[in-house]
C-alpha positions in Angstrom: 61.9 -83.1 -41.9 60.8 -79.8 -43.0 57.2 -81.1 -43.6 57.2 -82.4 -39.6 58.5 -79.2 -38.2 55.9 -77.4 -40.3 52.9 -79.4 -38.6 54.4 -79.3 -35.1 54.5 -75.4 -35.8 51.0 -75.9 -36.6 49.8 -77.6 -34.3 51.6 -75.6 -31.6 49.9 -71.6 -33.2 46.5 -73.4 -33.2 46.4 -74.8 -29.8 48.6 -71.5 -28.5 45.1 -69.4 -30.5 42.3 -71.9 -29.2 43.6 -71.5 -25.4 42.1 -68.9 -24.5 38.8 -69.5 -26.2 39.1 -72.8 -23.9 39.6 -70.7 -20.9 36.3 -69.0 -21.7 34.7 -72.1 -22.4 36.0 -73.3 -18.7 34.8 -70.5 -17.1 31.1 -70.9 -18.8 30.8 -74.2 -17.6 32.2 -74.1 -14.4 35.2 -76.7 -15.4 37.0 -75.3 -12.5 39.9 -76.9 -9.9 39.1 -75.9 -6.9 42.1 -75.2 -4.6 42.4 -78.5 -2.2 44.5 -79.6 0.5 47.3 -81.5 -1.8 46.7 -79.3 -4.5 50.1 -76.8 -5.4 48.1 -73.9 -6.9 46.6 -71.3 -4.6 43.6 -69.9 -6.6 40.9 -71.6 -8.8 42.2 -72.1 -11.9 39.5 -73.6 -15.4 40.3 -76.8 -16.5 39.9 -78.0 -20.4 43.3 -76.6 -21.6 43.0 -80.6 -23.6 40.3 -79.6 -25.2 42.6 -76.9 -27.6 45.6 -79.3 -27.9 42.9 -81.5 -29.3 42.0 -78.8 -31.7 46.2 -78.3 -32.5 46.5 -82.2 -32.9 43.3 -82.6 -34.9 43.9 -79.9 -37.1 47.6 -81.0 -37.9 46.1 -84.4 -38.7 43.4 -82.9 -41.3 46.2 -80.9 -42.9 48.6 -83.8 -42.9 45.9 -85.6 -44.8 46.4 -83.2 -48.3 50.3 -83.3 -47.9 51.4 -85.4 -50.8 54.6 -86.0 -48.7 52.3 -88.2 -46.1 49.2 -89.6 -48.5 50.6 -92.9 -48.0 49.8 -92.5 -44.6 46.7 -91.9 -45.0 45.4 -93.8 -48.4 46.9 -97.0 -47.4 45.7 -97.3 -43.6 43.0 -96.1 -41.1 45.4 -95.9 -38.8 45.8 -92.0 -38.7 41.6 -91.7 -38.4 41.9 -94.3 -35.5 44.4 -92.4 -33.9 42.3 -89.4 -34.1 38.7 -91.2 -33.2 40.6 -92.5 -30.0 41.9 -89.0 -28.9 38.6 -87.5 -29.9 37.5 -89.8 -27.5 39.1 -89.6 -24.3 39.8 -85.8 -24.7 35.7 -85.8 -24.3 35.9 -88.2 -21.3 38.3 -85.9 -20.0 36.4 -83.0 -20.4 33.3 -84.6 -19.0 35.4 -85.3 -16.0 36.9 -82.0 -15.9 33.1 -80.6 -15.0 31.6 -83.2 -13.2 35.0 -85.2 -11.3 33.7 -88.6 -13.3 34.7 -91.6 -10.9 37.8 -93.6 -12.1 35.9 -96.8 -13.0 34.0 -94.4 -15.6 37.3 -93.0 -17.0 39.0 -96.2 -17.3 36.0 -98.0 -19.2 36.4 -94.9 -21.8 40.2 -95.3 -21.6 39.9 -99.3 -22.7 37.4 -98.4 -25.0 40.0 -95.6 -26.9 42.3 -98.5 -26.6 40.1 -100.7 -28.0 39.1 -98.6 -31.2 42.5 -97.8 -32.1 43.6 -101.6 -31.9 40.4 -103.1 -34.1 42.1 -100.1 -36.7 45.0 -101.9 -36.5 46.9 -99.8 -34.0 48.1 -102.7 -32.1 51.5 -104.5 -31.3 52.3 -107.4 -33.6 55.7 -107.9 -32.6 58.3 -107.3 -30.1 61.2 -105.6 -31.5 63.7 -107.5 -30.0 64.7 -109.7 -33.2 60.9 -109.4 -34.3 59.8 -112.5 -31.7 55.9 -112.5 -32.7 53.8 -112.2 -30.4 52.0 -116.0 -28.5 48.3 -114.4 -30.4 46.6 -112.1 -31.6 44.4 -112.1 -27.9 48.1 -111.6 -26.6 48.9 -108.5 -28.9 45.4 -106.9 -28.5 45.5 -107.0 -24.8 49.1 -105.7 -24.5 48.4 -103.3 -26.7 45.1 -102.2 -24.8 47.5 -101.9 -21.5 50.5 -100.1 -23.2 47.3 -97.0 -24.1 46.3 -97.4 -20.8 49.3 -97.1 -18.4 50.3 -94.4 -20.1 47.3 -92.1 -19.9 47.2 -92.7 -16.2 50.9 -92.2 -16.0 51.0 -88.8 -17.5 47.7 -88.0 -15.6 49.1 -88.9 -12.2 52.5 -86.2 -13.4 50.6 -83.7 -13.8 50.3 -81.4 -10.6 52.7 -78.3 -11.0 52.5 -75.6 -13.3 53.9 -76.6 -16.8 54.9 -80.0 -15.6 53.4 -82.3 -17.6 53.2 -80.5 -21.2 57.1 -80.0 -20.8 58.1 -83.5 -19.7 56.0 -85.0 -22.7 57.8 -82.3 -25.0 60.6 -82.7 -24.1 60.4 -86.3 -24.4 58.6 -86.5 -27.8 61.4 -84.5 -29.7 63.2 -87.8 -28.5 61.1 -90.3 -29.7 60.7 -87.9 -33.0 64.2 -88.2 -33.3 64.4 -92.0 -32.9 61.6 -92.9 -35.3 62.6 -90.4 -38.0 65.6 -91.8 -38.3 64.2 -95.2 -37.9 62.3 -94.4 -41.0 65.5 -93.1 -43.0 67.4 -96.0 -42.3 64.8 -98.4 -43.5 63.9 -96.4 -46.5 65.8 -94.4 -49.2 63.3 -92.5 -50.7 60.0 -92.8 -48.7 60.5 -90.9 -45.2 57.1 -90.9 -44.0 56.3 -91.8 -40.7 53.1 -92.0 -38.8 54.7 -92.2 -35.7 57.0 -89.6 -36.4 53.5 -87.6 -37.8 51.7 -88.6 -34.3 55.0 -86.8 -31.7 55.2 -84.6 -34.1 51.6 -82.8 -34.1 51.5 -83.9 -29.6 54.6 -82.3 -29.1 53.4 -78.8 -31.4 50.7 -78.9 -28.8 52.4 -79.1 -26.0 54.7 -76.4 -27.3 51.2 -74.2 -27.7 49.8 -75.0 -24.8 52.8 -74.4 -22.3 52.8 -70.7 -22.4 49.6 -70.1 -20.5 50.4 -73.4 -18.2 53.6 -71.8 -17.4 54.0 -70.7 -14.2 51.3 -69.0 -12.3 49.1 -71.0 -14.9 46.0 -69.1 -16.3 44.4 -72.4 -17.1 45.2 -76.3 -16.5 45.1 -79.2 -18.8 43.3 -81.2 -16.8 42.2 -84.7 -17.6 41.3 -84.0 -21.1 44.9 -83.4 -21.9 46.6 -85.4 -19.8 44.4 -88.6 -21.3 45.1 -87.2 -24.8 48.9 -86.9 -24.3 49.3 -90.2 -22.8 47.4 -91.7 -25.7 49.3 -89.6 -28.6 52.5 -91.3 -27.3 51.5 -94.6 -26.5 50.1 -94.5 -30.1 53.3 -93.7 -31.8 55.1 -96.1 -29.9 52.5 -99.2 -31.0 53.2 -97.5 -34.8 56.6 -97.9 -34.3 57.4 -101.1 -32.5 57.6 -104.5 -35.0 56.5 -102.4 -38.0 60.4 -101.3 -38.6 63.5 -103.6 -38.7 65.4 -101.6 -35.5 68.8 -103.0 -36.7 68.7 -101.3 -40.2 69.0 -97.9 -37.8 72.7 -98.8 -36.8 74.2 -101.6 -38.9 72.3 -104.6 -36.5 73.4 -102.9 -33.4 72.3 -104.9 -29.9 70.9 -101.6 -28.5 69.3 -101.2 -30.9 66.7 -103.3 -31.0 66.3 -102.6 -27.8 65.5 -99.1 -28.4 62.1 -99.6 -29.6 60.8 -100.5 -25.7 63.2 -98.3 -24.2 63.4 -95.0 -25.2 59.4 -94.9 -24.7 60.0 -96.0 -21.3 62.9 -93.0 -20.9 60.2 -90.4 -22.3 57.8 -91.3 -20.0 60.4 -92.0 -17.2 59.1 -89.6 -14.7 55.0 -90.2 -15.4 55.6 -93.8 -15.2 57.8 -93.8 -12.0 55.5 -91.8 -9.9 52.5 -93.6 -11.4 54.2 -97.3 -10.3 55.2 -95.5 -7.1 51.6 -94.0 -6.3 49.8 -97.8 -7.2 52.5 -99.5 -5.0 51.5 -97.0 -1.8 47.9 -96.7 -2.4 47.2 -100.7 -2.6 49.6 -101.5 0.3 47.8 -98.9 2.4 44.3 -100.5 1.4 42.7 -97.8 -0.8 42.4 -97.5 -4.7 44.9 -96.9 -7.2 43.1 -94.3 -8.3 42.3 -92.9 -4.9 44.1 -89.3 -4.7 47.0 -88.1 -2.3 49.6 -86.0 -2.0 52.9 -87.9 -2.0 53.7 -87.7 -5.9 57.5 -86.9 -6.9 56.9 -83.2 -7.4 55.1 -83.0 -3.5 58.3 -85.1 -2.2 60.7 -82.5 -4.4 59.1 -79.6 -2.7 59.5 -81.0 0.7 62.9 -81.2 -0.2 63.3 -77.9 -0.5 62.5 -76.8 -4.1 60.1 -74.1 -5.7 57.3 -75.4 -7.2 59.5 -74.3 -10.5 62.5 -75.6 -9.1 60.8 -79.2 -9.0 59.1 -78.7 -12.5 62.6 -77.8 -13.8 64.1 -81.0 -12.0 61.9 -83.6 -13.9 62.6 -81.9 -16.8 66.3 -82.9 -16.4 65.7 -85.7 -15.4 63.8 -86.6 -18.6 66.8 -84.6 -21.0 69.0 -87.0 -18.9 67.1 -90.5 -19.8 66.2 -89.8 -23.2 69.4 -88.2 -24.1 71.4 -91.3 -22.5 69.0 -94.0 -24.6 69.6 -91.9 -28.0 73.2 -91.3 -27.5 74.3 -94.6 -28.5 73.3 -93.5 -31.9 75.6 -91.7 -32.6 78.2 -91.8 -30.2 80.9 -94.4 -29.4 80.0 -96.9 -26.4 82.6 -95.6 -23.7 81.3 -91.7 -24.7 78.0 -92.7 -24.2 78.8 -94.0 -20.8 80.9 -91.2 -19.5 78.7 -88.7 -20.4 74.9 -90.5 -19.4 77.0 -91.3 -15.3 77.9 -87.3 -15.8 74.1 -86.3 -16.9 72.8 -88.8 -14.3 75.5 -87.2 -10.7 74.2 -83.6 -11.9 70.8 -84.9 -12.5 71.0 -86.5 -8.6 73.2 -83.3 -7.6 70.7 -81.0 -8.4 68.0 -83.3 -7.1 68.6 -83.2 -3.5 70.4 -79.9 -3.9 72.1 -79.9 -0.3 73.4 -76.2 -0.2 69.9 -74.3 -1.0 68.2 -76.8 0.9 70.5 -75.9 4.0 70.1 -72.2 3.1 66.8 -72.7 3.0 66.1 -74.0 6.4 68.7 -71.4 8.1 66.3 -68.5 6.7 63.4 -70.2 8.4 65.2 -70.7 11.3 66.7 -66.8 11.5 62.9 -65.7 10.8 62.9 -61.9 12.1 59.8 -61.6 14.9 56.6 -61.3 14.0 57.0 -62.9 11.1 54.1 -65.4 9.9 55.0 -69.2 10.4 
């Protein structure tokens, strides 16, 4: 554990240092987001923030590489490197869009492609966890795998759009999944606790850590598509590490949940990025335009028209992704009718706080009292 929270330390001090330098960098070549119509920030703000959590997630991996504690890793697979070529990859597809707005046909043909590398190095679903059911073929497994990478780029890209949104919903829900498949490699091994996909959340969540203290509110500088991209990928990678490469049921004595967890709890990390990216492909298609095509009825613009801050909302999605992950790792290592109580608890405050009634009310009173003169 000690050597995980070591390189997520790392990770987080050399993306936290290389910020700035990618601010600078922004500025230079005009990688700036202009301030749109359904846009939340107010000023022009540079882009390429991706481009130094690549530098905390790259450098992790190079040091991991001369840890005895995770040679295996490294000596036994080209797994790790693929991981790396792949988020190499799409955090420079992302940074090319990030200058020049690339068109979304252009991004996803680099997305497959990322996809594609990390699957011919093996990073690919063989089986389904649920009682290790093999997959029909191996066409079957390379083109699920191909989707898993993809939906979740675009799911964490679409999240992104308030000030420390993204980087804290994907940290928040990688110390979940680091949970899950740490222990998923203690129970399966005695002596040998190494984990690439444990490795993998540990080094993306350091750099969200890093990164979120100049994205923070009143952000000095954005992601952008070059870290949204390389986030999405980081997890979707550990999850394809973990899934059919470890018996779930060795984790809690052949428990049903369990094997379920595997597909789930990635699902309850990403919880928020993939609802509003289902909900934003739903709209767009039925209303004749692109998936892809931008607008601005995503979760955090329909929390704000509730009533919220633009940190209120950030701080609601991040509950509501404590609430999911927390409720799918609870049965862990907590009784069944615990579990239960306390995930309908998590999920009434969750909803309480959601639709907030009393500030809400407050709210609209003030506007309505407005003293004269005042601006509308």
């Amino acid at each position: 554990m000690r050597i995980y929270l070591f390189l997520l330390l790392f990770s987080a001090a050399v993306t936290y240092l290389s910020t700035p330098a990618a601010r600078l960098l922004a500025r230079r070549l005009g990688a700036m987001t202009a301030v749109r119509a359904r846009d939340m920030h107010d000023t022009v703000t540079p882009r390429l923030g991706g481009v130094a959590m690549f530098a905390g997630i790259a450098t992790s991996l190079l040091v991991a590489a001369h840890v005895p504690f995770l040679h295996r890793l490294f000596d036994e697979s080209r797994q790790p490197w693929a991981i790396l070529a792949a988020a190499a990859l799409v955090c420079a597809i992302g940074a090319a869009d990030d200058k020049w707005d690339l068109d979304w046909m252009t991004k996803l043909a680099g997305q497959i492609l990322a996809a594609l590398l990390m699957a011919w190095q093996g990073v690919q679903l063989m089986t389904l966890p649920i009682g290790g059911i093999i997959l029909l073929s191996p066409r079957t497994a390379l083109l699920l795998s191909v989707l898993v990478v993809v939906i979740s780029m675009n799911a964490v890209n679409f999240v992104d759009g308030l000030d420390g949104l993204a980087a804290g919903v994907m940290a928040i829900g990688g110390c979940a999944f680091f949970l899950y498949a740490y222990l998923l490699t203690r129970g399966a091994s005695a002596t040998d606790y190494s984990s690439l996909a444990a490795l993998v959340t540990a080094v993306m969540i350091g750099a969200c850590v890093g990164f979120l203290p100049h994205n923070l509110t009143r952000a000095r500088i954005f992601m952008g598509d070059s870290g949204s991209m390389l986030l999405g990928l980081m997890l979707a990678a550990a999850t394809i590490t973990v899934t059919g490469q470890v018996d779930p049921e060795r984790l809690s004595g052949a428990d049903f949940f369990g094997q379920f967890l595997p597909i789930l709890l990635p699902i309850g990390v990403m919880v928020v990025p993939f609802l509003d990216f289902a909900l934003a492909v739903v709209r767009r298609i039925g209303s004749g335009r692109s998936p892809f095509h931008a607008d601005a009825l995503h979760l955090h613009h329909r929390l704000l028209a509730l009533g919220h801050t633009k940190h209120g909302a950030v701080l609601i999605m991040y509950l509501w992704t404590v609430v999911v992950c927390a409720g799918l790792l609870m049965p862990v290592f907590v009784d069944g009718p615990a579990t239960v109580i306390l995930w309908v608890a998590g999920i009434l405050l969750a909803l309480l706080l959601t639709f907030d009634p009393l500030t809400l009310f407050n709210r609209r009173r003030h506007r309505r009292i407005r003293p004269p003169g005042g601006t509308p």
